[in-house]
N, C-alpha and C positions, 0 to 999 in steps of 0.2 A: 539603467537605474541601479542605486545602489541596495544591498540586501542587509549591510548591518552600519548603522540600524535602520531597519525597512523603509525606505522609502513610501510616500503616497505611493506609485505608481507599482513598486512591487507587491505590495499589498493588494493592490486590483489586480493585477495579471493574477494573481489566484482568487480573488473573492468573486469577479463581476461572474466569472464562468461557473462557478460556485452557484451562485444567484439564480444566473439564467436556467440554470439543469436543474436546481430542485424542484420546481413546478411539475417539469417533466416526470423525470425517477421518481416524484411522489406519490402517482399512479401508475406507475409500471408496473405490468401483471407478467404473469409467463415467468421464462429463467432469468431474464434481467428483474423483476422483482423477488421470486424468491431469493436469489444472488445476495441482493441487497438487504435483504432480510436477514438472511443468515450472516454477513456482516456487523449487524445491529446486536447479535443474539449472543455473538465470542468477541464484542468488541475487543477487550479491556485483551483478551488471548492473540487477538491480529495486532493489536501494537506492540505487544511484546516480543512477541515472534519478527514481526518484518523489519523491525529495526537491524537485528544480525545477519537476515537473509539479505537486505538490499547490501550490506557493508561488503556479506563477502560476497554477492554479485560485481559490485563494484572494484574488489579486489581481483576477481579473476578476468574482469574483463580489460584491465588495466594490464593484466601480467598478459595476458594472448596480446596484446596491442601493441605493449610497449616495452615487453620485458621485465619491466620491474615492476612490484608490488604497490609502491602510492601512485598514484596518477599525478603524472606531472604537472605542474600550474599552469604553464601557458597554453598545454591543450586545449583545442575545444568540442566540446564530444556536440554531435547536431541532436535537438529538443525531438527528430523523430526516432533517433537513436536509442537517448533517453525511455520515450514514450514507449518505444517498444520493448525496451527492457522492464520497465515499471508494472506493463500488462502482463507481458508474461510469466511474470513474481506473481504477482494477481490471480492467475490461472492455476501457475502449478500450487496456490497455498488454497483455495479455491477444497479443493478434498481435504488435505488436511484440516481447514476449520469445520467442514461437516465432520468429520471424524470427533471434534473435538466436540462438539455439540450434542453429536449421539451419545456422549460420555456424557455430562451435563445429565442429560435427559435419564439415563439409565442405573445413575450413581447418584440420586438424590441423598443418599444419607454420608455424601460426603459435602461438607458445608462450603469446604475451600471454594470447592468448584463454581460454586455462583457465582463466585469474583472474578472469576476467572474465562 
């Protein structure tokens, strides 16, 4: 399928699983729901953040592979390779957005911070 500009079918490869798991994660209790709570709570801070953490994950894993800094085009890196780099980004930001929320919570007389 093609990705630009999005195909029907790439569009479902991410929306149908999308679909299917919110029912589920919308009653998750335990650390998969608070998890996802505290996701909710520093949204607008986890997009700003992972944006540079996945690039230079992606940079370094590129330079251990291949030696050079961009990843080559005709490579192709496997989707569990991917997945498990993705989780892992996941994990290690995982404390730093609690970090970031106990600041939220404790610095209320700074305005910025709700936005953030």
């Amino acid at each position: 399928p093609s990705k630009s500009p999005p195909s029907l079918q790439f569009v479902l490869m991410g929306l149908a699983p999308s679909l299917l798991a919110f029912p589920l994660l919308a009653r998750a209790r335990g650390l998969i729901g608070e998890t996802l709570e505290l996701f909710g709570q520093v949204a607008m801070f986890f997009y700003l953040v992972h944006i540079p953490v996945y690039h230079l994950v992606g940079k370094l894993q590129a330079q251990l592979r291949f030696g050079v800094s961009p990843t080559p085009g005709d490579s192709q890196l496997s989707y569990l390779w991917l997945f498990g780099c993705w989780l892992a980004v996941l994990l290690v930001l995982v404390p730093l957005l609690r970090r970031w929320r106990d600041l939220k919570r404790a610095r209320r007389d700074l305005w910025l911070l709700r936005y953030l």
